[in-house]
matplotlib code that plots the C-alpha trace (Angstrom):
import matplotlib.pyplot as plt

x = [33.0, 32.4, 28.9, 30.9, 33.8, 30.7, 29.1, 31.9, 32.3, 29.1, 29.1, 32.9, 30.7, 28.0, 30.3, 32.6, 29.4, 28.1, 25.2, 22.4, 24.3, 23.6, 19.7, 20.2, 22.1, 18.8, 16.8, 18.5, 18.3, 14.9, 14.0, 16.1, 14.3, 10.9, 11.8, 13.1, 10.3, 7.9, 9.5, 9.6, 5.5, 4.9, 7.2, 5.6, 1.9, 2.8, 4.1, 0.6, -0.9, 0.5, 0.2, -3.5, -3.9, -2.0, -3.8, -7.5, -5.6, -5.0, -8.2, -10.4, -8.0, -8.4, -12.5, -13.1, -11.6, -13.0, -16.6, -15.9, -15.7, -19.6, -20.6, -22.0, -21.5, -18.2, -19.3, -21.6, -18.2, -16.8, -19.8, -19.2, -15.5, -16.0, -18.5, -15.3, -13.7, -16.3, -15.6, -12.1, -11.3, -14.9, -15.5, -16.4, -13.0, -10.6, -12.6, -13.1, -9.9, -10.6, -13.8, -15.7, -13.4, -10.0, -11.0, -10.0, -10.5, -8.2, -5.2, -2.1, 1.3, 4.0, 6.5, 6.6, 5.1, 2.4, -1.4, -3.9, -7.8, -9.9, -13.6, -15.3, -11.7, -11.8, -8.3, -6.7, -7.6, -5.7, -6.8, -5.7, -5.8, -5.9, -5.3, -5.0, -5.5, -7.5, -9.9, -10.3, -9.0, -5.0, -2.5, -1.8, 1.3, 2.2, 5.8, 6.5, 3.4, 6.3, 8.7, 5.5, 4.6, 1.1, -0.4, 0.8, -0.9, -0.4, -0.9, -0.8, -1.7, -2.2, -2.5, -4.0, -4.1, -5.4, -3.8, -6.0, -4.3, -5.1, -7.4, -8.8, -11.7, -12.3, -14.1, -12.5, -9.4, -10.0, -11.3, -7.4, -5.0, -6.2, -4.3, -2.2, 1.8, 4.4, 6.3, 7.0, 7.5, 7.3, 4.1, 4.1, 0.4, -0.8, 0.1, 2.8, 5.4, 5.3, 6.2, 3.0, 2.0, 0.8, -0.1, -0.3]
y = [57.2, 58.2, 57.0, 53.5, 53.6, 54.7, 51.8, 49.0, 50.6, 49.7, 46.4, 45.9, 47.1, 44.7, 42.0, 42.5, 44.0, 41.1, 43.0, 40.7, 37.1, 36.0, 36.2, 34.3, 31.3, 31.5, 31.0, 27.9, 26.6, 27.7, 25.3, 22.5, 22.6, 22.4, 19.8, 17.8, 18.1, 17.3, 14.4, 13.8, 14.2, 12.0, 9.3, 9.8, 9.6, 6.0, 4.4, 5.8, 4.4, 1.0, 0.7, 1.8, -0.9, -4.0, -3.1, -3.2, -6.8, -8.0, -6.9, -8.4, -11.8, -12.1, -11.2, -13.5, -16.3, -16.1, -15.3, -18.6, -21.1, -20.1, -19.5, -22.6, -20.1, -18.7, -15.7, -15.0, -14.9, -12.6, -10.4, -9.4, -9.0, -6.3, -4.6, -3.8, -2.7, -0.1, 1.0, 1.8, 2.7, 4.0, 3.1, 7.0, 7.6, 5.3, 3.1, -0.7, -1.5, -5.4, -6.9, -11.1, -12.0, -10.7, -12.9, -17.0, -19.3, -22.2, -24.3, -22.8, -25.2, -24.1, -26.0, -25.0, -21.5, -21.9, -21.5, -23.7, -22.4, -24.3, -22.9, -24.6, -24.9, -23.1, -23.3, -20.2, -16.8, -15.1, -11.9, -9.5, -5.0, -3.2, 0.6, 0.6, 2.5, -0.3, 0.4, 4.0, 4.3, 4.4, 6.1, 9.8, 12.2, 15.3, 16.6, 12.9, 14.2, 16.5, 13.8, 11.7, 9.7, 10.6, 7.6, 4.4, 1.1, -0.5, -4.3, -6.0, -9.4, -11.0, -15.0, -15.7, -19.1, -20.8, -23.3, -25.9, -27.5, -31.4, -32.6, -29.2, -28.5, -26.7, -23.7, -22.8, -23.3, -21.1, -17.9, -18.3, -18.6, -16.4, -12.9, -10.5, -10.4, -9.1, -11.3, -11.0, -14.0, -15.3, -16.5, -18.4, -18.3, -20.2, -17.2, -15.5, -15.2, -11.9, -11.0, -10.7, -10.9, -13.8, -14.2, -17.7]
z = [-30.6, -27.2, -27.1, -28.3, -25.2, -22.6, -23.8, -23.3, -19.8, -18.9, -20.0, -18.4, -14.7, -15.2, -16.2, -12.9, -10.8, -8.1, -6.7, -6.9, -7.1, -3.7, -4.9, -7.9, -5.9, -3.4, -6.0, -6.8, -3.2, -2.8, -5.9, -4.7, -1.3, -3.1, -5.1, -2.5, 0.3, -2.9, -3.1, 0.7, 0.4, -2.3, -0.7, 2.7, 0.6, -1.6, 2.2, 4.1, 1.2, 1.6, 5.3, 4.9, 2.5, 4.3, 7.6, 5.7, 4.0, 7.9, 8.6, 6.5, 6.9, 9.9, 10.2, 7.1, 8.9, 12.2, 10.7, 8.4, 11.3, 12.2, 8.4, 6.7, 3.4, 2.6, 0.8, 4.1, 6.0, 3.1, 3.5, 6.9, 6.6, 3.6, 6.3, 8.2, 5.1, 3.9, 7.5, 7.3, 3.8, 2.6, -1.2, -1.7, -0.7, -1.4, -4.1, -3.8, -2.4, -1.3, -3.6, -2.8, -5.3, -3.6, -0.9, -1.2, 1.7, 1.1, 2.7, 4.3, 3.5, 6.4, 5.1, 1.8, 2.3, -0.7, -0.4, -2.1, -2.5, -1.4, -0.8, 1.6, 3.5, 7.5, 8.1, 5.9, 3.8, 0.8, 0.4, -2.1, -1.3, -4.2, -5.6, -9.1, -12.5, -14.1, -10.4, -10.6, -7.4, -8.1, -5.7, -6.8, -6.5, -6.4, -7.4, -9.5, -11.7, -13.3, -13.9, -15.4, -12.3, -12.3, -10.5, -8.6, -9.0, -5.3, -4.4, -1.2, -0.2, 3.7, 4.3, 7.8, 9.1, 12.2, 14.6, 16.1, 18.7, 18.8, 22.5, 22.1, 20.5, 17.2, 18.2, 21.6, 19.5, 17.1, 19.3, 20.8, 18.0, 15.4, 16.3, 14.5, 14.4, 12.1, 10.8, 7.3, 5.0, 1.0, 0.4, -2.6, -4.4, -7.5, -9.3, -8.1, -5.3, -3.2, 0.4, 2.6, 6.3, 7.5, 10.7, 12.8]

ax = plt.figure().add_subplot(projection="3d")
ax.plot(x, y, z, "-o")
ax.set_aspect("equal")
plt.show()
């Protein structure tokens, strides 16, 4: 009996005892913080990744076209613009991220925002950056690997397009109004309708 009434005391102490629940509560916190500057990474990871990938897009836009107006052979023109990309985002690292075939010269519609191909066109380039699973080279996470999310397949697309000013000749024309800028508009493709750069 006494063993019995010592017992329920010590259980009637631990029950009203809070020594200790301050740790408890931190361990919570401490979790909570984890989870969310995990998440803060990974977020911060997917948005480098896309940046890296519309810059090499711009890039290679914009070195594709200019090489195309002194290239009698498109795919020399694409050539030298996947030399810059191989530069910036190495294949070791980052896989093929922009292939010959993301690369279409073609024929830039202002008015209704839509891109034709057209090879042997000199006035416009749709080119196509890539990470994906079906590449090898997909984005990967860190804390959204828990939840599932191991790997992100990330696709970005640039249209550059020249201007050539009429009285004016074609090559001094060119060398002056191909340039970056950043406005962002619809571009409507044969295929699909995304939001891209594209850069006048």
């Amino acid at each position: 009996m006494t063993h019995t009434l010592s017992a329920f005391r010590r259980i009637r102490h631990f029950r009203k005892d809070e020594n200790g629940a301050i740790t408890i509560f931190g361990l919570f916190l401490f979790a909570a913080i984890v989870v969310v500057g995990g998440l803060a990474i990974d977020m911060h990871n997917l948005m480098t990744a896309r940046t890296q990938l519309q810059i090499s897009a711009d890039m290679t836009a914009h070195a594709a076209l200019y090489r195309r107006d002194y290239e009698t052979d498109p795919a020399k023109a694409k050539t030298q613009a996947l030399a810059l990309v191989q530069a910036s985002m190495p294949k070791a690292t980052y896989g093929n991220v922009i292939e010959a075939k993301d690369i279409t010269f073609g024929k830039w519609d202002p008015v209704s925002e839509k891109f034709t191909p057209s090879a042997n066109s000199r006035s416009a380039v749709h080119v196509y950056s890539t990470r994906l699973n079906s590449k090898s080279n997909p984005v990967s996470t860190f804390v959204l690997r828990v939840l599932g999310y191991v790997n992100y397949d990330m696709t970005v697309q640039s249209v550059f397009t020249t201007f050539r000013p009429p009285l004016v000749s074609a090559k001094a024309s060119f060398l002056t109004s191909v340039s970056m800028c950043s406005r962002t508009t619809p571009i409507r493709t044969a295929s699909a309708s995304t939001r891209t750069i594209m850069c006048l």
